[in-house]
N, C-alpha and C positions, 0 to 999 in steps of 0.2 A: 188570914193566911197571906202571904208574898207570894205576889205573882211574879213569873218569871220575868223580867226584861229583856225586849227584843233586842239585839245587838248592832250593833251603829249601821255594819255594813248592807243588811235587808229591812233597814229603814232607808237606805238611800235608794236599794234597788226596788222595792215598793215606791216610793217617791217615781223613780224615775219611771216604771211600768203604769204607775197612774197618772201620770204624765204623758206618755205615750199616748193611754187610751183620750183622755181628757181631748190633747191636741185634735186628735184624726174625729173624736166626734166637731170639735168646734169648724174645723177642717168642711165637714161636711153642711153644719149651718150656720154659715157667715153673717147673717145678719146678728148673730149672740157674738161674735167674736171680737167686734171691735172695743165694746166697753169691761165686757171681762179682760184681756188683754190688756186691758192700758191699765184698769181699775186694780186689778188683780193681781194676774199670773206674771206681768214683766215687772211690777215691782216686787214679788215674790220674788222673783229672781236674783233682782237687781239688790237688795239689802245684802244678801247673803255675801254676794261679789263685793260690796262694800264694806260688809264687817270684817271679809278675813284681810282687806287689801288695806284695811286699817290698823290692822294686827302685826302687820310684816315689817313694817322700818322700827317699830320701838325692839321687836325682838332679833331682829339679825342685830342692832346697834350695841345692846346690851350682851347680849352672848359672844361677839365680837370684842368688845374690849374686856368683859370677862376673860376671854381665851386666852387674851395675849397679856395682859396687864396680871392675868392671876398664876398661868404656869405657861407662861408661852418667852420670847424672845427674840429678835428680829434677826438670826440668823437663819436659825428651822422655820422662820415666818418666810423668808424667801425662797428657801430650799424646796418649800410646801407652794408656793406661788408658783414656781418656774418650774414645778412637777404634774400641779394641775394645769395649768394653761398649756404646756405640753400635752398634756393627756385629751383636754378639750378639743385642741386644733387637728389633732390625729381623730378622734373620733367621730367630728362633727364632718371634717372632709371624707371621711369612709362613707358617712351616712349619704352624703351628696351622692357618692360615685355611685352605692348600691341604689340609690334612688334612678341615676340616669342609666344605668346597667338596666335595670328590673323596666324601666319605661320604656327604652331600646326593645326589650323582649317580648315584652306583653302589649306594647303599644296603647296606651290608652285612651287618645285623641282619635288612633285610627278609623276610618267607617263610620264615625258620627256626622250626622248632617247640620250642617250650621243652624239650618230652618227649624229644627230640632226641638234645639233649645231656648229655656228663656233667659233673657239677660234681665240680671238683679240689679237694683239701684244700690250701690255702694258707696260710703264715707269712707276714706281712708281717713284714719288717726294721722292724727302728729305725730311727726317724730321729734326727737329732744334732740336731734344729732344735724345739722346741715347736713352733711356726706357721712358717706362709709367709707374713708378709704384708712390706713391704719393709722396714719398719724391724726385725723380726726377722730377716730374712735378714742385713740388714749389720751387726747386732750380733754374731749367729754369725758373722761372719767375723773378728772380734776372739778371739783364744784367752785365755784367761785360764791357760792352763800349757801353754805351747808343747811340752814332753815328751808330754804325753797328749794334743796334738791332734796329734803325730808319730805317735803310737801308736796312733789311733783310724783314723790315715791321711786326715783332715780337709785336703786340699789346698788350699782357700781358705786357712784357718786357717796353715795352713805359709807359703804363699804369702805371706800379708801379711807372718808374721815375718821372710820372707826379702827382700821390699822393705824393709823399715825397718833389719832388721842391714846390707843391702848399701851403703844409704844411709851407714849408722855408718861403715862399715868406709871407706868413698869418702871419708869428711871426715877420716881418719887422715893422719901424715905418712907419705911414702915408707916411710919405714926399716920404720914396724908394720903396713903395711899391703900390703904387698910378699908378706911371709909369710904371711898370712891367706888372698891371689888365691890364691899358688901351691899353697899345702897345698888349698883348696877346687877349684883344677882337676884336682888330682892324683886327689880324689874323685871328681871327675865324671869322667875318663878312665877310673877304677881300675871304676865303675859300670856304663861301657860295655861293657867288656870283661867283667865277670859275666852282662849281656843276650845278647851273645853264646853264654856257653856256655848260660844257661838256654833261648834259641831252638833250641838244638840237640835239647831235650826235649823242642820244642813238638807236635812229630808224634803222639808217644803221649798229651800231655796233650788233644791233640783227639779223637784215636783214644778214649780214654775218656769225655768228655762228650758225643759223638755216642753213641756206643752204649746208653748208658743213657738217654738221652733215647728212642731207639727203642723200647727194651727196654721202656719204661715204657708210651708210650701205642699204640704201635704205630702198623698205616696207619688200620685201620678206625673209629678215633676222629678223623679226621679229618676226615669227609666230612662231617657235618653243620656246619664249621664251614670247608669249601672254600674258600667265596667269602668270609668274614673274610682268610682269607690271601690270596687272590688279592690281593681289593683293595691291602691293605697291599703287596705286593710291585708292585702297577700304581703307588699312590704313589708308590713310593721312586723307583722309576724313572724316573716322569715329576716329582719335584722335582728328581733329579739332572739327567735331560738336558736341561729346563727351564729351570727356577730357578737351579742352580747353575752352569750354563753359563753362562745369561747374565749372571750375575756377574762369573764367570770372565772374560770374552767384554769385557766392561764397562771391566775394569781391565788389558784387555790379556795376559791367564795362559790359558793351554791348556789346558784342565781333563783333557784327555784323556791328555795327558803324563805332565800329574802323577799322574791313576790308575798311569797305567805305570811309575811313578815307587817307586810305595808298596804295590802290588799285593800283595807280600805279605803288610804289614802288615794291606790290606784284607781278604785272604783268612782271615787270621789273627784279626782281630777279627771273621767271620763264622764263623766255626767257633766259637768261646769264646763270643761275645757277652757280650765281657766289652772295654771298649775300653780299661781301666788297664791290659790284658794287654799294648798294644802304645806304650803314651806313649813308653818311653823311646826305642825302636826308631826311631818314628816323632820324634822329636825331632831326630833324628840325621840321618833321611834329609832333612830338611826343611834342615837345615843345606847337607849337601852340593847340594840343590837349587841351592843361593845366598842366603837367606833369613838374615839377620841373627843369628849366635848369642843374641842379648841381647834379640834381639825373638822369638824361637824358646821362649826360655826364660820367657817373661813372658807372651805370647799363646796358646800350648799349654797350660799346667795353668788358667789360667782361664776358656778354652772348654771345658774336661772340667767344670768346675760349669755354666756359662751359655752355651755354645753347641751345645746336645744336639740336633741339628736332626732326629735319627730320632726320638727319643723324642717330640718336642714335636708333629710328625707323627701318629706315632700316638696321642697322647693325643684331641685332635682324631676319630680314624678309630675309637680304641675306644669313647670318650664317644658319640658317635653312633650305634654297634656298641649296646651298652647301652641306649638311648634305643629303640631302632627294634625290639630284641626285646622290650621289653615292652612295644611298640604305643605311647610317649608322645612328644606331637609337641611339639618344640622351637621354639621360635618365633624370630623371625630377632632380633628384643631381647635373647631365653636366648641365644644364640650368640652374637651380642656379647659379652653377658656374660660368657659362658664364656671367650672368648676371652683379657679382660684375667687372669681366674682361672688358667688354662693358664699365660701369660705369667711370672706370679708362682709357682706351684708345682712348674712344671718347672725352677727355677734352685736349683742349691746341690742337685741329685741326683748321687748317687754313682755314678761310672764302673762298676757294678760290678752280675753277674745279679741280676734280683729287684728292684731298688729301681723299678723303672717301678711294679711296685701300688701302693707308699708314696702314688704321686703320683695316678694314677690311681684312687686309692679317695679321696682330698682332694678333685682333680676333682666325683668322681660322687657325692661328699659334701654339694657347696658346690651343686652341681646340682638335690641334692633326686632323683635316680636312686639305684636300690636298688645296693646294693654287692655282693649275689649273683651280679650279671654278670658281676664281677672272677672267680669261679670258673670258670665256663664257657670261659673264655680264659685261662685259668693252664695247663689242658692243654696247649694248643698254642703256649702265648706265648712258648714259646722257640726256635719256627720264626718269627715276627715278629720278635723277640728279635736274632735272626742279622743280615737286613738293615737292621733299626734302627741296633744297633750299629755295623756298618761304614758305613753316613752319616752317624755322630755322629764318627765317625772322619775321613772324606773331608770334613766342613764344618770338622773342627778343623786340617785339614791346609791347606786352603781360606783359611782366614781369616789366616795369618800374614802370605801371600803378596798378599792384599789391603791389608790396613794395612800391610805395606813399598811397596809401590805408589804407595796414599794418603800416606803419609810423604814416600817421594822428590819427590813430586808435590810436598808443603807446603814441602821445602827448595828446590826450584825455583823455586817462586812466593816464597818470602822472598829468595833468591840475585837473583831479577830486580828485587824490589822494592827490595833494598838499590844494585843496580848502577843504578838510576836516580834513587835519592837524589845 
């Protein structure tokens, strides 16, 4: 007799509730923790983060020059560039404002006592970028050895080579360019089906970075740093049911649907907080959505650089976080300012745990705010980390389905304006 199969999404929340518990007991007897932990549970982790982050450059390359090389062309290639990157820069700056709005209101440094808290020892990652200001950002997207910006996993950098090869490959004749489509959809099919089996490992790769996360700071480091999280979780939800609704709402798309649509992806990028963990997955369902494969493949890897709308959120809610516990008051000019700052140093961040300090200590740099704050929220920043994540997720699932929208709308109004010439 065939038993039934549990389904992907409460094998991850199993994962991750055995994980919970696993943690808080290890939590409780530290002397078992150090060698399960290293032996174990963070390299459980850690494979998972490594297989899908292995996964990502061969399949945006491939479905990318797919897109363009098999029905695309470098006019509607542009039209679709300068539509989403419009779309990003409005959205990401909204997220900032609702972030400094909501941190204004609810205060969430306020009343915390320094002595309070414990400061985390922190590594900030590299960044692949000297500065953020915007003529460096768009020179870094130039690779100068397209092998080593595969290898660095530099998705912009991929991305541009894969518009300009796909470009190439389009102005070929039939006969040489025939072969090129097919052997590259072969990759991108052959890709899919690797995502596949590596989701099936994804239970235990949660199961392990839950548990060491527990393990590590436990519950009762938490409390003095409560209402940081609250808040952060009261944002996210009031820009999703909000802001992104009426977006949604705007262009005609159910935002509620498509939750239920990608649920597990979301689920999945909440647990990791890691959103490269889910591109390729999510690529796919977005496809069978209805959503254009060629505008699928071209508006997803370049809102994982520029459309981070959890991050950009919480840069916003922790800058002010930082401001409020060392008592210095920001004045509404500083936050403007901040604002356009934010704007600029949240683009060209790595889908990937950890790079939010990179940005965040840039922020609280250019601010003139002490950077010790960034330790105080390194401990628990991986509980913000979770629902960040999965709305940097659900804006990038968001935005494809707007700019096809926007699109159809623009061959309508060309279609009518030619049928009345």
């Amino acid at each position: 007799m065939h038993t039934p199969r549990i389904a992907l999404v409460w094998q991850i929340m199993i994962g991750l509730l055995a994980g919970i518990a696993i943690g808080a007991l290890l939590h409780s007897f530290p002397e078992s923790r150090p060698w399960l932990v290293d032996n174990l549970l963070q390299p459980a982790g850690d494979i998972f983060i490594k297989l899908m982050k292995m996964i990502v450059v061969p399949i945006v390359f491939s479905c990318m020059v797919v897109g363009i090389a098999g029905h695309g062309d470098g006019k509607s290639l542009g039209r679709i560039g300068v539509r989403s990157l419009g779309y990003f820069f409005c959205i990401t700056t909204l997220a900032i404002i609702v972030g400094l709005v909501l941190g204004n209101l609810l205060k969430p440094g306020a009343g915390t006592e320094l002595s309070s808290l414990h400061a985390a020892n922190i590594t900030l990652p590299t960044s692949n970028g000297s500065g953020h200001s915007l003529g460096q950002i768009i020179v870094g997207i130039i690779p100068d050895n397209v092998i080593s910006a595969m290898a660095q996993g530099s998705l912009l950098s991929v991305l541009f080579f894969a518009v300009m090869f796909g470009l190439g490959v389009a102005r070929l004749p039939a006969e040489r360019k025939d072969p090129v489509i097919a052997l590259l959809r072969g990759v991108s099919d052959a890709m899919f089906k690797v995502t596949s089996m590596i989701m099936a490992y994804s239970p235990i790769g949660v199961f392990g970075m839950i548990s060491v996360t527990v393990a590590n700071f436990g519950f009762g480091s938490l409390l003095p740093l409560a209402k940081l999280i609250l808040v952060s979780y009261v944002s996210i939800a009031f820009f999703v049911l909000v802001v992104l609704n009426l977006v949604a709402r705007l262009c005609g798309i159910n935002l509620f649907a498509l939750m239920r649509h990608i649920k597990d992806e979301l689920i999945l990028a909440f647990s990791t907080a890691s959103s490269a963990s889910v591109m390729p997955q999510l690529m796919k369902k977005l496809e069978t959505y209805g959503v254009p494969p060629s505008l699928v493949s071209f508006v997803v890897p370049v809102g994982y650089s520029f459309n981070l709308d959890g991050a950009s959120l919480f840069l916003g809610i922790g800058t002010l976080f930082v401001a409020q516990l060392y008592g210095i008051d920001l004045s509404l000019g500083d936050q403007a300012l901040l604002v356009v700052t934010m704007v600029l140093t949240s683009k060209g961040a790595a889908g990937v745990p950890g790079f939010m300090f990179v940005i965040l200590s840039a922020t609280l740099a250019s601010a003139g705010l002490p950077l010790e704050g960034i330790a105080f929220i390194a401990g628990v920043y991986r509980l913000m980390e979770m629902p960040t994540t999965a709305l940097n997720v659900l804006g990038n699932a968001l935005a494809p389905l707007v700019i096809a929208k926007w699109e159809a709308r623009g061959a309508k109004v060309e279609a009518q304006a030619s049928y009345t010439r």
